[in-house]
N, C-alpha and C positions, 0 to 999 in steps of 0.2 A: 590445569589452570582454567577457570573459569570465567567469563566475562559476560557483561548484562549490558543490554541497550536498550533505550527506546527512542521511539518515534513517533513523528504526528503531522498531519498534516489536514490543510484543509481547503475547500473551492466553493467559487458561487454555482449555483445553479443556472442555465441557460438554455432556454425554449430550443435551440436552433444545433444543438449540439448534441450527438450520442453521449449516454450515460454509461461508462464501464468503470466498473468496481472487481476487481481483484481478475481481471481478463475476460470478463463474463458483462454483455450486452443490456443493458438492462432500461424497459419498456417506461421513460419518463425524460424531460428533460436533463441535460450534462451538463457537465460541467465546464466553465470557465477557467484552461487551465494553459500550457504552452504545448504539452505535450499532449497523450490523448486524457489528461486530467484523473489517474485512475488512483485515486487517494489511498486507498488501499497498499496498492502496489509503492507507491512512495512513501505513506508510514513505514513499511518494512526495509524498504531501502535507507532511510535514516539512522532505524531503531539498529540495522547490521552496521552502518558506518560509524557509528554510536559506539557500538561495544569494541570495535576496531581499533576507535581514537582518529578517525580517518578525516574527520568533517562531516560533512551534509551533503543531500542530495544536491543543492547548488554548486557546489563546489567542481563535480565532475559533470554536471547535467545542467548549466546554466540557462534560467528561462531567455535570456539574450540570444541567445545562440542557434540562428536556424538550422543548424542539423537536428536541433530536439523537436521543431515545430512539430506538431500532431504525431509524435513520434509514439509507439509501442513499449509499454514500459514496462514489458516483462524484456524488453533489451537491457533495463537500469538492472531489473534484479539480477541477471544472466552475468551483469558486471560485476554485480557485488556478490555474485557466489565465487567469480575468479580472484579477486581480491580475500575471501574467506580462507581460500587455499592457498594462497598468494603466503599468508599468515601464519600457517600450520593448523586454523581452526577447522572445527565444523560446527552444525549445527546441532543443538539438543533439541529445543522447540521454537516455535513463536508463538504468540497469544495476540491476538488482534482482535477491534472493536470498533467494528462500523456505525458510524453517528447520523441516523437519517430519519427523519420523520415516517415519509412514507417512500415507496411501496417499502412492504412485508420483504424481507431478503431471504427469508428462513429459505425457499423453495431452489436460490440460488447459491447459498452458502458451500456445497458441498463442491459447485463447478470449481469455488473460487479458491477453495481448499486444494482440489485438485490440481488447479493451476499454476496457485504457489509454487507448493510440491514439485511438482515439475519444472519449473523456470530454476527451484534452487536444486534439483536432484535431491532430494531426499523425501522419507515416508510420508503419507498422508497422518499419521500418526503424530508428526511432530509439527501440526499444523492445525492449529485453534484458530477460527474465526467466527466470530459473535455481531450481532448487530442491536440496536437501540434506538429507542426515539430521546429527543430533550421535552416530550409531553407538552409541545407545542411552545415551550420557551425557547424567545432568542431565535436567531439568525435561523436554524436549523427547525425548527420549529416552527417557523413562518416558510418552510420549505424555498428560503433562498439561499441555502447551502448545505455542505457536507463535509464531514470530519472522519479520521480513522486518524485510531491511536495503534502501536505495537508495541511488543518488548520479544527482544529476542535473549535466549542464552545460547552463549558459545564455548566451546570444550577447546583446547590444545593439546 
């Protein structure tokens, strides 16, 4: 049995805050977020509660809620890999698509690949992550924010 999700998520941009995208550090203003804002990381969290039927990253992660304040969200994925097995699923792949004007991600993509991978235990194989600009339209374009979209499939 197979099953499909997606996810998406998105934040402003913020002079005063580190920027991490998929656990990986990255030299620009951050994001605006409750936790440490890592859009990334929270598209894929969606996109796996998605194909579960489980809800949304709010639902078990509520921005209210100070134990998530600036919190680590490779802890969200860590969760929803135990919930994966919880299930009887696993993972086939994910496909993700970071939305940022600037900087260039290319040189960073592969940490963040690795990162996934590791947070859900499985190959670096089954981990696609792509990045893009909006060619200077709109929000993301005007470098006052950031977007990542996922889709996961999952096996039983």
């Amino acid at each position: 049995k197979l099953r499909i999700g997606s996810g998406i998520d998105f934040h402003q941009l913020e002079k005063s805050i580190p920027l991490i995208i998929g656990g990986v550090s990255i030299p620009l203003k951050g994001f605006k977020g409750h936790s440490d804002g890592d859009v990334l990381f929270h598209a894929v969290v969606d996109a796996i509660l998605g194909a579960l039927s489980l809800g949304d990253i709010g639902k078990y992660f509520p921005s209210n809620d100070p134990r998530w304040k600036d919190a680590d969200s490779r802890h969200f994925l860590e969760y929803v890999c135990k919930l994966i097995e919880k299930e009887g699923y696993s993972i086939e792949n994910i496909d993700a698509t970071i939305i940022l004007e600037h900087p260039v991600l290319k040189p960073h993509i592969i940490n963040m690949r690795n990162n996934t991978a590791f947070a859900l235990s499985i190959d670096l194989d089954q981990v696609s992550i792509k990045s893009t600009t909006t060619d200077k339209l709109g929000f993301i374009g005007k470098s006052e924010g950031i977007a990542a979209t996922a889709s996961v499939l999952l096996r039983k």
